[in-house]
SEDO-265561 format. One line per field, with one value per residue: residue number from 1; residue in one letter; y, z, x of N, C-alpha, C in turn. Coordinates in nm, 2 decimals. Each point is the difference from the previous one (the first is absolute). Layout:
<atoms>
resi	[NUM;...] .
resn	[A;...] .
nY	[Y;...] .
nZ	[Z;...] .
nX	[X;...] .
caY	[Y;...] .
caZ	[Z;...] .
caX	[X;...] .
cY	[Y;...] .
cZ	[Z;...] .
cX	[X;...] .
</atoms>
This chain:
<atoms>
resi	[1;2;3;4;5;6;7;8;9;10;11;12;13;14;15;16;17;18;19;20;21;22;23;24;25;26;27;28;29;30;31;32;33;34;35;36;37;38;39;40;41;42;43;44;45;46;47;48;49;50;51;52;53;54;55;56;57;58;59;60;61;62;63;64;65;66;67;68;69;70;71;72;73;74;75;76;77;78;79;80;81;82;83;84;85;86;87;88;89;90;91;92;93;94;95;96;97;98;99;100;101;102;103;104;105;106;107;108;109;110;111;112;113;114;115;116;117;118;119;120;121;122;123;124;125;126;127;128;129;130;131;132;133;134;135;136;137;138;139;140;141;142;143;144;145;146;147;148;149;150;151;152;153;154;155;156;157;158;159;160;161;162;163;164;165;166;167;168;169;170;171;172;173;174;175;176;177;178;179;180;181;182;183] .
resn	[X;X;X;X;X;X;X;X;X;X;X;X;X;X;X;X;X;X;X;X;X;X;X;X;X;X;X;X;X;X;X;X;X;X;X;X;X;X;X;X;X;X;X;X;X;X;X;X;X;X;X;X;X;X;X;X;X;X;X;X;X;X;X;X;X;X;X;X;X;X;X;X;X;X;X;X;X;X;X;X;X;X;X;X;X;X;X;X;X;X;X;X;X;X;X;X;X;X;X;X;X;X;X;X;X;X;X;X;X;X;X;X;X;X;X;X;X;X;X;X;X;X;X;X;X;X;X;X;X;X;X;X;X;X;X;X;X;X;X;X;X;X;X;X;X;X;X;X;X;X;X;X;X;X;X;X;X;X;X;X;X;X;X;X;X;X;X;X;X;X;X;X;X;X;X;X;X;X;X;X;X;X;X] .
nY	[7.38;0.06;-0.06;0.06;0.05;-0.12;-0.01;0.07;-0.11;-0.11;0.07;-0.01;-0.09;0.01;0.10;0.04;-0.02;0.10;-0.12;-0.08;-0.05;0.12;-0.06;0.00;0.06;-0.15;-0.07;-0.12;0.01;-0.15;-0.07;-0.14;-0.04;0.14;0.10;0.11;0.09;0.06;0.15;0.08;0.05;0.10;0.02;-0.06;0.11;-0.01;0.14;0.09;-0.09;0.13;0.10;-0.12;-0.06;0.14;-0.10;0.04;-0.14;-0.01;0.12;-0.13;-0.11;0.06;0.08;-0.14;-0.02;0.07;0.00;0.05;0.12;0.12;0.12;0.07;0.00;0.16;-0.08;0.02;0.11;-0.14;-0.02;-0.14;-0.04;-0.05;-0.06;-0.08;0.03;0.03;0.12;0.05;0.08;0.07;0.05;0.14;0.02;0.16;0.04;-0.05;-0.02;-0.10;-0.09;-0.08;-0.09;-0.10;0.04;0.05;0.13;0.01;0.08;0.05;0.02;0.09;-0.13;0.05;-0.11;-0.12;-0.07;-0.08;-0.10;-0.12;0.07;-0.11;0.08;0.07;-0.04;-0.02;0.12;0.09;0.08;0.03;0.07;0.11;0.01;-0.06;0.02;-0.12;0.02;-0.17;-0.11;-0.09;-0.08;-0.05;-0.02;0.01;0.13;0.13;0.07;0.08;0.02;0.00;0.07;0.00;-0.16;0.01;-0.07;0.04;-0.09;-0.07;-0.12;-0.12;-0.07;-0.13;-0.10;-0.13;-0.12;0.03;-0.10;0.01;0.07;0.11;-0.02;0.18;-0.01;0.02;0.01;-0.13;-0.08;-0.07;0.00;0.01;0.10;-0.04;-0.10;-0.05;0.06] .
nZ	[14.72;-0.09;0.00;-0.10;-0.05;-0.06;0.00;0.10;0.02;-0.07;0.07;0.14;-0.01;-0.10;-0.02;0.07;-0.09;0.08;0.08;-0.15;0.00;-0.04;-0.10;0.10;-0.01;0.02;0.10;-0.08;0.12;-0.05;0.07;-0.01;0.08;0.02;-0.10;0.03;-0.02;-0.06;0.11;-0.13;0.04;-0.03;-0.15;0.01;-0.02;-0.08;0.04;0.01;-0.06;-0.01;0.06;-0.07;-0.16;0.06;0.06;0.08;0.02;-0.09;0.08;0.11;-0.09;-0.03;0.14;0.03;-0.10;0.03;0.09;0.07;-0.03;0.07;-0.07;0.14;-0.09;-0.04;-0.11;0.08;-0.12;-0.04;0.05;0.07;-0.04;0.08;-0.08;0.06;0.08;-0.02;-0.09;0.09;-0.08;0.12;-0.11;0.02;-0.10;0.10;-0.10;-0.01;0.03;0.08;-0.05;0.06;-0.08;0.03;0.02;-0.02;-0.03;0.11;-0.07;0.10;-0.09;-0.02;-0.09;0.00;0.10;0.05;-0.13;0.11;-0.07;0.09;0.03;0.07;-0.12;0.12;-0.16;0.14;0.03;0.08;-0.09;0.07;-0.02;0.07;0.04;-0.11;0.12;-0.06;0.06;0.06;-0.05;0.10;-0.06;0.09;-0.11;0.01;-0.11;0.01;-0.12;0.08;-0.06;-0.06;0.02;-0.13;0.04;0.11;-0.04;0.07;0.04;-0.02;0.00;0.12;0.03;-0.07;0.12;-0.10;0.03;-0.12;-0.09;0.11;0.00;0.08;0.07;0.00;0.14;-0.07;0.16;-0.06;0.05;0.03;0.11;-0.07;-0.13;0.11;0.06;-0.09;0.05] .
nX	[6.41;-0.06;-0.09;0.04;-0.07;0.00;-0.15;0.03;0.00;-0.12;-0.06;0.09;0.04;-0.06;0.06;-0.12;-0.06;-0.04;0.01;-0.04;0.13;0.04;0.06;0.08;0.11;0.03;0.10;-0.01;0.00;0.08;-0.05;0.09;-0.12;0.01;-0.10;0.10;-0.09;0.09;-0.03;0.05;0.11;0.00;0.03;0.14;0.06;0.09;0.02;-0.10;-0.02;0.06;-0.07;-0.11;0.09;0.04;0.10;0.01;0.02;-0.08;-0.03;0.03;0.00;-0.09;-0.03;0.03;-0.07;-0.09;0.12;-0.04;0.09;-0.08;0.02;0.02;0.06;0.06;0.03;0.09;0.04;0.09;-0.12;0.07;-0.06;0.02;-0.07;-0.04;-0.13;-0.14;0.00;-0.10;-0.02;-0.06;0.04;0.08;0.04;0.08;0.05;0.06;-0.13;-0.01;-0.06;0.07;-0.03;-0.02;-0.11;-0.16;-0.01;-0.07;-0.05;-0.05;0.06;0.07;0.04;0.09;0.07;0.06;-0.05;0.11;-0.09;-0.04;0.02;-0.09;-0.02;-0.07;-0.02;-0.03;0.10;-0.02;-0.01;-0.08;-0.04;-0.06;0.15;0.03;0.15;0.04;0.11;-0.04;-0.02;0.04;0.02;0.04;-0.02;-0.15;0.07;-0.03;-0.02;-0.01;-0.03;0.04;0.08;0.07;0.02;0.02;-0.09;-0.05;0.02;-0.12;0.02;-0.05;0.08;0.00;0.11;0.00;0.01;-0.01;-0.04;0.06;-0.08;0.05;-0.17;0.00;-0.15;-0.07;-0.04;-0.04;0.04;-0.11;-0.02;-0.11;0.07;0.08;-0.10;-0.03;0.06] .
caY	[0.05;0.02;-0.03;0.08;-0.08;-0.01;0.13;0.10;-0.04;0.08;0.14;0.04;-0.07;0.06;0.12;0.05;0.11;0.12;0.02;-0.02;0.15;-0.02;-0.06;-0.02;-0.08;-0.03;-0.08;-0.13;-0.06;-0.14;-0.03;-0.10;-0.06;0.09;0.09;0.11;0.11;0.15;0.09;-0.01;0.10;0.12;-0.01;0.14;0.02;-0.07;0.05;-0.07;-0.17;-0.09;-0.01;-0.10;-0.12;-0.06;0.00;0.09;0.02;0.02;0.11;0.06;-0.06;0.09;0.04;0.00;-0.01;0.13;0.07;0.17;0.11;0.08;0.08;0.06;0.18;-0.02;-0.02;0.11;-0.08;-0.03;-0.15;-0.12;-0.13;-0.13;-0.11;-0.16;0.01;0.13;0.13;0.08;0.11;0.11;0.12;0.01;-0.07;0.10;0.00;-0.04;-0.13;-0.12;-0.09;-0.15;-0.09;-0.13;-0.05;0.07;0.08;0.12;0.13;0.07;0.15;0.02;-0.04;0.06;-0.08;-0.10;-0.16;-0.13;-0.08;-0.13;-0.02;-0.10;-0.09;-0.04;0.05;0.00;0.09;0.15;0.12;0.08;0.17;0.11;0.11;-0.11;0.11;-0.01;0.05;-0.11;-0.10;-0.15;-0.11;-0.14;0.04;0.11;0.10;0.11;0.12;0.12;0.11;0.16;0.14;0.07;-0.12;-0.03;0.01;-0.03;-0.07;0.07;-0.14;-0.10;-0.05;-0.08;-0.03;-0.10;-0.06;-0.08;-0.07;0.07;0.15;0.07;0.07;-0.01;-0.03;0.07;-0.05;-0.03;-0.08;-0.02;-0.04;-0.21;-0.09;-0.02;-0.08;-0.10;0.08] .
caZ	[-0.12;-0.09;-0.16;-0.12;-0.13;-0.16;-0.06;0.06;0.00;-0.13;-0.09;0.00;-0.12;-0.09;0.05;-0.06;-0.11;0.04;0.04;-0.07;-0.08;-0.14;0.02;-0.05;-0.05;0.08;-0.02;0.09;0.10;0.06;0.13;0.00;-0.12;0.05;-0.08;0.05;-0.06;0.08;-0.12;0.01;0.05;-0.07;-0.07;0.05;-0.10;-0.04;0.04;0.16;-0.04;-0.01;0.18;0.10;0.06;0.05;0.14;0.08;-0.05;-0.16;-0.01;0.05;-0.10;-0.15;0.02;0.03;-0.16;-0.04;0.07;-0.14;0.06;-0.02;0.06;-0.03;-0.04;-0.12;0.01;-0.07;-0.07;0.06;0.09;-0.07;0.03;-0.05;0.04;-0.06;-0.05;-0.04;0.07;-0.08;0.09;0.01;-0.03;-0.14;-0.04;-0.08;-0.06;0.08;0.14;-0.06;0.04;-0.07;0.08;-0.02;-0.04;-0.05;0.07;-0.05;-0.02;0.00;0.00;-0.07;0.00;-0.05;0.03;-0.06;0.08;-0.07;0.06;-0.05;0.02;0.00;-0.16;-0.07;-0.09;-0.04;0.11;-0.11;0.09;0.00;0.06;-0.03;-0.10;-0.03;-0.07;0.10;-0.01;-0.06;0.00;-0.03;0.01;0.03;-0.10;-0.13;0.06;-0.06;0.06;-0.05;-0.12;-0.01;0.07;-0.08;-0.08;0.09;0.01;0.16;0.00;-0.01;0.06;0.03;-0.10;0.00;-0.12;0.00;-0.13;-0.09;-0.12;0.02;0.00;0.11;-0.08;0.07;-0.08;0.09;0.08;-0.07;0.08;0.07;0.12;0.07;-0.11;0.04;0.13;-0.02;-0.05] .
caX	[0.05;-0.10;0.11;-0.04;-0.04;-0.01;-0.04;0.06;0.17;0.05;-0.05;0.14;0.11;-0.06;-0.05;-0.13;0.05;0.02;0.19;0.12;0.09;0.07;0.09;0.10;0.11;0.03;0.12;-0.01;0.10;-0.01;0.02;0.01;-0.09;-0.13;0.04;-0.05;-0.01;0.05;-0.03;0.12;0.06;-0.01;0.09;0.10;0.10;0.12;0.10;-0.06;0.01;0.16;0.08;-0.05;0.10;0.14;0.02;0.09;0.08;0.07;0.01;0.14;0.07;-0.03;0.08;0.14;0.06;-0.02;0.04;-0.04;0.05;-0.05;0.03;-0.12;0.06;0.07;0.12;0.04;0.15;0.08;-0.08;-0.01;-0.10;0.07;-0.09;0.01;-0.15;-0.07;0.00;-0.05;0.03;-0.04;0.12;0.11;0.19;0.07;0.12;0.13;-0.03;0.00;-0.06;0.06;-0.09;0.04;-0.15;-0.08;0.01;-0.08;0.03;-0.15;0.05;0.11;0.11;0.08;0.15;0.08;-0.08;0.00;-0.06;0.07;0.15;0.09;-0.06;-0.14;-0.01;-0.18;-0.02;-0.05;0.02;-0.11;-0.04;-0.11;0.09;0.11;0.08;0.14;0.17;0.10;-0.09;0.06;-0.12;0.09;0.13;-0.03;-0.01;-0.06;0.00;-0.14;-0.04;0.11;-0.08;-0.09;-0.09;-0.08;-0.13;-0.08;-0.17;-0.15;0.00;0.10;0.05;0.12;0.10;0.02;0.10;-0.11;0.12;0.17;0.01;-0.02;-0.08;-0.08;-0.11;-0.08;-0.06;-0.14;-0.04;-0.09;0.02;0.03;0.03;0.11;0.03;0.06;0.14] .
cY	[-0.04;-0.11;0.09;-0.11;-0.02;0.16;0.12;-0.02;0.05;0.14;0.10;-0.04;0.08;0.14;0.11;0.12;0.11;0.01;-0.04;0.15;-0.05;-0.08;0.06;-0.09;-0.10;-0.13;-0.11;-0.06;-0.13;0.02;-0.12;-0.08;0.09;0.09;0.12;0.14;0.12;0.12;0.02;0.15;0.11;-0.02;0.13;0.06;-0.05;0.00;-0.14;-0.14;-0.02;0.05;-0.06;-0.08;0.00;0.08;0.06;-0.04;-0.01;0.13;0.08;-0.05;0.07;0.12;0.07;-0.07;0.12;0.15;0.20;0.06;0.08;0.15;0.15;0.16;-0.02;-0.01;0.15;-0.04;0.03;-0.10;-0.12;-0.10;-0.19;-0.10;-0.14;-0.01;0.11;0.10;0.10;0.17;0.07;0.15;-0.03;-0.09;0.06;-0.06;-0.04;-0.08;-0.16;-0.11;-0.15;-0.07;-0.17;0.01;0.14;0.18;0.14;0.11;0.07;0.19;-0.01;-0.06;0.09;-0.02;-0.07;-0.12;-0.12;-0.08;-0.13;0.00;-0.13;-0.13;-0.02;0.08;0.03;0.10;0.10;0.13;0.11;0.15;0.05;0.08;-0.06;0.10;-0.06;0.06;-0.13;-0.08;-0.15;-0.09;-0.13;0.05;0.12;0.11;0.08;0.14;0.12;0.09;0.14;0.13;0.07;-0.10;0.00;0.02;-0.03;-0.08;0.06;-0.09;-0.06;-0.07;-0.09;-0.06;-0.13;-0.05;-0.10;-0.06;0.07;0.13;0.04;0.12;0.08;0.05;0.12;-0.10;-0.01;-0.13;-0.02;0.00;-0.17;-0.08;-0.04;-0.06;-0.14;0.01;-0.07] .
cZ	[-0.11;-0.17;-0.10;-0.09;-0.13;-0.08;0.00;-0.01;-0.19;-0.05;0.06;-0.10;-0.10;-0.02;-0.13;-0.15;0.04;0.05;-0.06;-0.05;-0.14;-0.02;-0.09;-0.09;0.11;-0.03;0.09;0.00;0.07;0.10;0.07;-0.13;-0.02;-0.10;0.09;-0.05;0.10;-0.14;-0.02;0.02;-0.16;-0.03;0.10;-0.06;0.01;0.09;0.21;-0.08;-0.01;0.14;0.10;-0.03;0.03;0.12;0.06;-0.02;-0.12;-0.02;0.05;-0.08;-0.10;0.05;0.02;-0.13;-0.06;0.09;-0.01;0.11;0.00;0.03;-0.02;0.01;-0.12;0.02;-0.06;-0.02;0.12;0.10;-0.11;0.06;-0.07;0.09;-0.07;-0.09;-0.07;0.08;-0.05;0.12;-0.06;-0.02;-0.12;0.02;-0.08;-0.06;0.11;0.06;-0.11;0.06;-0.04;0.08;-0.08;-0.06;-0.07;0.03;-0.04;0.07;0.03;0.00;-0.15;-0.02;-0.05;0.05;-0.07;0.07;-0.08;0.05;-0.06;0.07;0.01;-0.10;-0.05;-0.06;-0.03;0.12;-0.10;0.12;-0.07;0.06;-0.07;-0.15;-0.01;-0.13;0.10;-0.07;-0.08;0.06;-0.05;0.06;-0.01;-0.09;-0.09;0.09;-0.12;0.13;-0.04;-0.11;0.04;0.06;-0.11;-0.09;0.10;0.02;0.15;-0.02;0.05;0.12;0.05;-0.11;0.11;-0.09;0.03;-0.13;-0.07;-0.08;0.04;-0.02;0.10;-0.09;0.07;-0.09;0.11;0.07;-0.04;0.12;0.12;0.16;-0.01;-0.14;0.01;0.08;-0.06;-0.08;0.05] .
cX	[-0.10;0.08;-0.06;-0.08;0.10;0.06;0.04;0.20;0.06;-0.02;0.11;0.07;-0.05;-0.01;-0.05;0.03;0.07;0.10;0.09;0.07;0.04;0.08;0.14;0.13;0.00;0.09;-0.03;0.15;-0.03;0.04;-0.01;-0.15;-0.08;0.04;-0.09;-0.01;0.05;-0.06;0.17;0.02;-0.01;0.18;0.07;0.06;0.14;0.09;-0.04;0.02;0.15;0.07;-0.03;0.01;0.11;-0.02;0.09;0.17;0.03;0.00;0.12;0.11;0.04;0.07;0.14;0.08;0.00;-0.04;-0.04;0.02;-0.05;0.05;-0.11;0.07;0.08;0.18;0.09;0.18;0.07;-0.03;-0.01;-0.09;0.02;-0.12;0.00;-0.08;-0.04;0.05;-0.11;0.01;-0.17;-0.01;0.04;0.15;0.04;0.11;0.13;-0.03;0.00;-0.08;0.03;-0.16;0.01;-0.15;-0.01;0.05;-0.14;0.01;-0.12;0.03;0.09;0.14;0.14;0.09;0.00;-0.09;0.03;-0.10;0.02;0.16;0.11;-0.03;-0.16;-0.05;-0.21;0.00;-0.08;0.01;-0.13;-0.02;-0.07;0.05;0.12;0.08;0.12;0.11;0.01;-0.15;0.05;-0.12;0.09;0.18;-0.01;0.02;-0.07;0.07;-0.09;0.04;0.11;-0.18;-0.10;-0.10;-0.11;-0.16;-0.03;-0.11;-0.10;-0.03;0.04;0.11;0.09;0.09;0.02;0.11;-0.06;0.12;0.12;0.00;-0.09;-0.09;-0.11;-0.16;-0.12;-0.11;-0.11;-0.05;-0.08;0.09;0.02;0.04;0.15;-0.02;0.06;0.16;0.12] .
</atoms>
């Protein structure tokens, strides 16, 4: 077996202009007495940085605290819906039909039944749709009811309904996707 030179041993260690690269952002990480350089990973967006700290089961946690119904057609009068959790339906909610839910209730069509949401006192439920025209609208205690036939304006817009300072109030859908996660 051949020994290497000196000489030759350092000019690996060392490596030649041309193969230096750019340099990047990079993050030193201890490592017992040793300080070590990593390139660091390209910023992620928010959404991917908050589903990779939690863990499967804080997903099943969350949940099962927040249980969500789904249904995927329209309710027509005289059909009742009673949930613990969220209910959101797919569809319309003709007149006569009803929706009780303990959490949130949405509306991806036409509301025009009856939607309590909050039902069992939580007063930070809301009830949202495409076309927000209920018969009766309660929010934990608060109730409202819809506009007589000839007041009636049709929305243009989403709209929801929350309870702000004790009044049941509703608002046109201005809200980002992710300006409600900390809710």
């Amino acid at each position: 077996m051949a020994r290497q030179s000196k000489e030759s041993t350092n000019s690996r260690d060392v490596p030649a202009a041309s193969e230096t690269k750019p340099t990047t952002k990079r993050r030193i990480r201890r490592t017992g007495n040793q300080d070590r350089t990593e390139p660091s990973e390209p910023a992620k967006p928010f959404v991917e940085r908050l589903l990779e700290r939690k863990s499967a089961r804080d997903w099943e946690d969350e949940a099962r605290s927040h249980p969500t119904l789904l249904i995927r057609r329209t309710l027509r009068s005289g059909q009742n819906v009673r949930f613990y959790g969220n209910v959101v339906v797919l569809g319309d909610v003709n007149p006569g039909a009803e929706i009780t839910a303990g959490g949130d209730i949405i509306v991806m069509g036409w509301l025009r039944g009856m939607a309590h949401a909050g039902a069992e006192g939580n007063e930070k439920a809301m009830v949202s749709a495409f076309r927000l025209n209920p018969t009766q609208l309660r929010i934990a205690q608060y109730i409202a009811r819809g506009p007589d036939a000839g007041e009636a304006l049709l929305p243009e817009v989403p709209e929801f309904a929350e309870v702000k300072d004790g009044q049941l109030v509703i608002d046109r859908w201005q809200h980002s996707v992710l300006g409600s996660l900390g809710r």
